[in-house]
C-alpha positions in Angstrom: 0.0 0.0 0.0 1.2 3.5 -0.6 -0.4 6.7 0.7 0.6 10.3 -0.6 0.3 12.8 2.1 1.0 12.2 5.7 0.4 9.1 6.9 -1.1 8.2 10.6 0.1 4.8 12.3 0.0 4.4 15.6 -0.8 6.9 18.5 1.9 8.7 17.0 2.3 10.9 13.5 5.1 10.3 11.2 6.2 12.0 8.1 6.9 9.9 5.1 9.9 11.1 3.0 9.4 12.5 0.0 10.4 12.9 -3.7 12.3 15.2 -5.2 8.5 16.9 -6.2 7.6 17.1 -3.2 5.0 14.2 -3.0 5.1 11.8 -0.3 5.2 8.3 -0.1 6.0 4.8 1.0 8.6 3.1 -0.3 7.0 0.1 -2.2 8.0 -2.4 -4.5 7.2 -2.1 -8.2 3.8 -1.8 -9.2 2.2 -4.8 -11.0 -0.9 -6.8 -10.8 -2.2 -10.2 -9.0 -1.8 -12.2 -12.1 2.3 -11.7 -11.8 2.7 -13.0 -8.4 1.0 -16.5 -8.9 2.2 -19.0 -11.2 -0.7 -19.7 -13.2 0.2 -20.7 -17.2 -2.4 -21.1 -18.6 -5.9 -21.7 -19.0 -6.0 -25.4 -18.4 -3.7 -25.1 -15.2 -6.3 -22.7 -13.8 -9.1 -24.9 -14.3 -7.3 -27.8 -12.5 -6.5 -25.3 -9.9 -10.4 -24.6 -9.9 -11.7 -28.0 -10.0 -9.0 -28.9 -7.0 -11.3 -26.5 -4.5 -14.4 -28.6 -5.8 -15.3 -25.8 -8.7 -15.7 -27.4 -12.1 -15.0 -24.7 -15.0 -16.1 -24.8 -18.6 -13.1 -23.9 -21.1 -14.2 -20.4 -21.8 -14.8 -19.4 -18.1 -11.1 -20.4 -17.5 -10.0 -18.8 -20.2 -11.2 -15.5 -19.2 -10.3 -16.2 -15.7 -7.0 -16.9 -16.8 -7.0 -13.7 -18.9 -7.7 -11.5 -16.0 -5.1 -12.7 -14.3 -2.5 -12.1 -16.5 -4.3 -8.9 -18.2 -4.4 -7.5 -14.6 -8.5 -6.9 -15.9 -11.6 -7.2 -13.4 -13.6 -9.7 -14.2 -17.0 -9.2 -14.6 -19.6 -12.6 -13.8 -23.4 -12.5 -14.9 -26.1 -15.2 -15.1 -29.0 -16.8 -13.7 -28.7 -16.7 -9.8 -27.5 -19.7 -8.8 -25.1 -20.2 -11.4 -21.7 -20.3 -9.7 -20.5 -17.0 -9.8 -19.9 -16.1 -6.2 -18.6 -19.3 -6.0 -15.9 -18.8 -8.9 -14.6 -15.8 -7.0 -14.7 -18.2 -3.8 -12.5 -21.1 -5.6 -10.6 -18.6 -7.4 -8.9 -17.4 -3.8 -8.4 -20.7 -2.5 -7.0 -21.8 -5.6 -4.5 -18.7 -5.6 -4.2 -19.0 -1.8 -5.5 -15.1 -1.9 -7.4 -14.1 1.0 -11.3 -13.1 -0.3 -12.9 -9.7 1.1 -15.9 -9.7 0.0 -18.5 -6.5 -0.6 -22.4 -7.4 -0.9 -23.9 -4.8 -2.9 -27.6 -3.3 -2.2 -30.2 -0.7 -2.9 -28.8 2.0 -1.6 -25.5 1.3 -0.9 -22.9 4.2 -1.3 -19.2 5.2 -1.2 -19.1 5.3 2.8 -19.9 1.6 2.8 -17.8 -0.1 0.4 -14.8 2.3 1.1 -14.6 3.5 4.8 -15.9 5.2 8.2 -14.6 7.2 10.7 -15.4 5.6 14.4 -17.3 8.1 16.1 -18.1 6.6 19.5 -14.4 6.0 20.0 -13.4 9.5 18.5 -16.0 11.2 21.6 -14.2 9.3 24.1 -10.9 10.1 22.8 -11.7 13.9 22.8 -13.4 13.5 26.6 -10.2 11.8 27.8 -7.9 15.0 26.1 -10.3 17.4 28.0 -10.1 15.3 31.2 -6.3 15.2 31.2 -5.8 18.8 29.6 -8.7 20.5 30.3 -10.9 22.4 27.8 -9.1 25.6 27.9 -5.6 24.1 27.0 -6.5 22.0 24.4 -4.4 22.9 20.5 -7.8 22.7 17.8 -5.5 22.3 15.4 -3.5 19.1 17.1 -7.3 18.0 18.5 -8.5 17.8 15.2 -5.5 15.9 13.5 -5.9 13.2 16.3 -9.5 12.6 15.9 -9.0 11.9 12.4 -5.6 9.2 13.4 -5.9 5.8 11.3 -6.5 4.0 14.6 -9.8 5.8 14.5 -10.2 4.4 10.6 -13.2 1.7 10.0 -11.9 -0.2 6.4 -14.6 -1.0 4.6 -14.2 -4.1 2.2 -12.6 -2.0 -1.0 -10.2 -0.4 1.2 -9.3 -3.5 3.0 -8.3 -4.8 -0.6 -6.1 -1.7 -2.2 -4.4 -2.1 1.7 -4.1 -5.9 2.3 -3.4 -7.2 -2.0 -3.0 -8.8 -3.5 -6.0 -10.7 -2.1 -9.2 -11.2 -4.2 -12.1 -9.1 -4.1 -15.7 -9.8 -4.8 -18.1 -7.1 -5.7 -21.3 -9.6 -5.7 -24.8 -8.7 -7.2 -23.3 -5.4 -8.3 -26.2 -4.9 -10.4 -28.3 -4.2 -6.9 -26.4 -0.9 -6.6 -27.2 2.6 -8.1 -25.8 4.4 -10.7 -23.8 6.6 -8.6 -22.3 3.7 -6.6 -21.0 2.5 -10.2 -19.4 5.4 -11.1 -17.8 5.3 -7.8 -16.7 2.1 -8.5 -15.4 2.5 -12.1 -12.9 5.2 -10.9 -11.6 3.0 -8.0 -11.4 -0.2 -10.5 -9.4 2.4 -13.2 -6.9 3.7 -10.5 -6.9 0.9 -7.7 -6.1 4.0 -5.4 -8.8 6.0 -3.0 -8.3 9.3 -1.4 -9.0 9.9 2.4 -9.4 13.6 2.6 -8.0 13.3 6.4 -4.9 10.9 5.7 -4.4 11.1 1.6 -4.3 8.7 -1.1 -4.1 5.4 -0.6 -3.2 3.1 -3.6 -2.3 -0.3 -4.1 1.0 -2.0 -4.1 -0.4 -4.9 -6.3 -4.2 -4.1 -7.2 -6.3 -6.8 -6.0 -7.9 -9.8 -8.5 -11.2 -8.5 -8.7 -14.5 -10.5 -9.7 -17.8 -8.5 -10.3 -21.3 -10.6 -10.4 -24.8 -9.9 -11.7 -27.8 -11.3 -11.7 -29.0 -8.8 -14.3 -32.2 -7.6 -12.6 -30.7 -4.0 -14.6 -28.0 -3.8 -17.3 -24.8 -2.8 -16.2 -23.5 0.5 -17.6 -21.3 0.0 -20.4 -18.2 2.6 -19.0 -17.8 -0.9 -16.1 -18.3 -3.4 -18.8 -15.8 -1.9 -20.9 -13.7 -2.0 -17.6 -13.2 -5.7 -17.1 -13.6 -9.1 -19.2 -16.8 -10.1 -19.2 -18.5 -14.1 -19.4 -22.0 -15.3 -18.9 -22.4 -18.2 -17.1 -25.4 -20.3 -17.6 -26.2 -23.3 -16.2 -24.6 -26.2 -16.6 -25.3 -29.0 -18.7 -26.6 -32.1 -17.3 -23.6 -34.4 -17.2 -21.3 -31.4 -15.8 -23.9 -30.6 -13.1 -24.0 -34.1 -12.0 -19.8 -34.1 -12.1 -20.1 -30.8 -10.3 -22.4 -32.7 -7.6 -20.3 -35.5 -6.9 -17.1 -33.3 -6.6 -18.8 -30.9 -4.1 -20.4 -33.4 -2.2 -18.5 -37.0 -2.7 -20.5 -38.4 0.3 -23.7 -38.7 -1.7 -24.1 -41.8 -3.9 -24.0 -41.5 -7.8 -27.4 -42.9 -8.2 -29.1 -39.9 -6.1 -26.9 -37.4 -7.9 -27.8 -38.6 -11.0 -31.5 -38.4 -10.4 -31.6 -35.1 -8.2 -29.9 -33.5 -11.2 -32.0 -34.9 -13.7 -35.0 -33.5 -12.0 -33.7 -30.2 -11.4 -33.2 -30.3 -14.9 -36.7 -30.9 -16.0 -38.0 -28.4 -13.4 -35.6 -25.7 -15.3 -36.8 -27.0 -18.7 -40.1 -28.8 -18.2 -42.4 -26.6 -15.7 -43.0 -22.7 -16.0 -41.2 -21.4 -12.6 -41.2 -17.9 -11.0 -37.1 -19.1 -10.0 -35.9 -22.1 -11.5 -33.4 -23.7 -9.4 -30.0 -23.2 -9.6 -26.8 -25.3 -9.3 -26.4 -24.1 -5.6 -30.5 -25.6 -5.1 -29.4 -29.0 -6.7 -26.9 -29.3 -4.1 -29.1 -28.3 -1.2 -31.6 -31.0 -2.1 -29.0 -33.4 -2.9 -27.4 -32.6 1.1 -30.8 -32.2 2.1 -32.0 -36.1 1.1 -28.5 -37.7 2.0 -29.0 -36.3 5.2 -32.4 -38.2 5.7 -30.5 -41.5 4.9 -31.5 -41.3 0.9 -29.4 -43.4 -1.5 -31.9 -42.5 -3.7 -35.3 -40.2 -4.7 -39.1 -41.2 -4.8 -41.5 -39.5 -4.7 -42.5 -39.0 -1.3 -39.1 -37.9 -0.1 -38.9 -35.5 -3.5 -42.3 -34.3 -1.6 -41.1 -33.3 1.4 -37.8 -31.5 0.3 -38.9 -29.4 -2.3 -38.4 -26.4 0.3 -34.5 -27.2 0.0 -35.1 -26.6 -4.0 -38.2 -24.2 -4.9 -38.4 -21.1 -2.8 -41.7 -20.0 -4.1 -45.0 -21.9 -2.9 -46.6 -21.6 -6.4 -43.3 -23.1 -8.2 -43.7 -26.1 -5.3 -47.7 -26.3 -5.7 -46.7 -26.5 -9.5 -44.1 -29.0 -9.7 -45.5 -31.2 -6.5 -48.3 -31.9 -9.4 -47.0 -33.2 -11.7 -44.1 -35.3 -9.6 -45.3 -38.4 -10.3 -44.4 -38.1 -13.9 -41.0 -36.3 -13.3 -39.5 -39.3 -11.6 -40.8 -41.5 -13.7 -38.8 -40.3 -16.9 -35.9 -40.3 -14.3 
């Protein structure tokens, strides 16, 4: 991390040197990107990486995962919820052994959230314990001010965690919940990797973090962040891959029940008109959720009573319920 200006550390304020401009600054090693300092060569290693954390990639999402890496590019996720992208960014940092700080966008969200806070409550009781031991009269404004505002007092908020800790991996998830102003926001930090803390100075990043952007596409991403990053759609998987992707995520569960939890899930997505179709994370749920009731295999009176761990919308359970019988029968 570097940080132009003075910086705060401690209970105690120290100058940084400075260049022959003027500008201050930590000494740092050269700037590069995440992608340099892992050993990644190419887009099949990164899938084996991938499916080694229990994440089975197609060949073009680890091609552009691959490509981010060693572009030094955000990547930018969207599909169907459900899909795997949050969990791509997951097995992406334990593949790299990166830590993941992750930011969960929202209505509403803004700058102050996804960037940083000041800690009030322990800024009052600082300045009560200055006027306790100094008394009100012979406290310095000036030197009052500058300590209220010290980094101890600093709340890091997930994207300032990243530019300070990288190279670690950051996930900006359902980034398609935020505002336009909250992308804008992001599109200057994601161009720079660098902030500025009006109280402390710039803060930039030694290595800029591995960044992974999802959507769900409930609203079109503007197309200044698009341009931004590489960019894949994930859809769901087919139904051999799915059923891989169930026995490698949960190897305790037999192949027989895999097979046919899959295969159902399917014909729910394809078969049945659904407010949410399930997605892969569902098909695992229901798959945990019968092996845990000592199932080897699905009927239809255990399908029955776990459609809560698959369908989250009484009308999609009322619609599929019906027509069970058949469903499992073409299994």
């Amino acid at each position: 991390m570097r940080i132009q200006g003075d910086l705060v550390g401690g209970p105690r304020r120290r100058r940084l040197r400075h260049d022959g401009a003027g500008a201050a600054f930590v000494p740092c090693r050269e700037i590069g990107h995440a992608g340099e300092m892992t050993d990644v060569g190419s887009a099949q290693d990164l899938a084996e990486r991938l499916r080694s954390t229990g994440y089975l990639a197609d060949d073009g999402l680890a091609t552009v995962g691959f490509l981010a890496l060693r572009m030094g590019r955000p990547l930018l996720l969207e599909g169907e919820p459900g899909t795997g992208k949050t969990a791509m960014a997951e097995a992406l940092a334990e593949s790299l052994e990166l830590p993941l700080i992750r930011l969960q966008c929202y209505e509403g969200i803004d700058a102050s959230q996804a960037l940083y806070d000041w800690d009030f409550p322990r800024q009052v009781l600082h300045l009560r314990a200055m006027e306790a031991v100094r008394g009100v009269d012979e406290l310095d404004v000036d030197a009052v001010e500058k300590s209220l505002f010290d980094e101890r007092f600093l709340l890091a908020r997930p994207i300032l965690r990243a530019l300070r800790e990288s190279p670690v991996v950051l996930l900006v998830d359902e980034v398609d919940r935020a505002d336009d102003e909250f992308e804008a926001f992001l599109l200057e930090v994601l161009s720079t990797n660098q902030v500025s803390i009006p109280e402390l100075g710039t803060v930039a990043a030694d290595t800029p973090p591995v960044v992974v952007l999802t959507s769900n596409r409930t609203r079109e991403v503007h197309d200044a962040l698009k341009r931004r990053c590489l960019y894949h759609w994930i859809e769901h998987p087919g139904l051999a891959r799915e059923v891989a992707i169930v026995r490698a995520r949960l190897p305790e569960v037999s192949e027989r029940l895999a097979e046919q939890v899959t295969g159902a899930v399917h014909r729910m997505r394809d078969g049945v008109e659904l407010l949410k179709p399930p997605g892969v994370a569902e098909t695992l749920d229901w798959a945990t959720a019968l092996h845990a009731l000592g199932r080897d295999s699905l009927d239809v009176e255990s399908a029955a009573t776990t459609l809560g761990a698959v369908l989250k919308y009484r009308e999609d359970a009322d619609r599929v319920r019906a027509s069970l019988d058949a469903m499992l029968t073409s299994a």
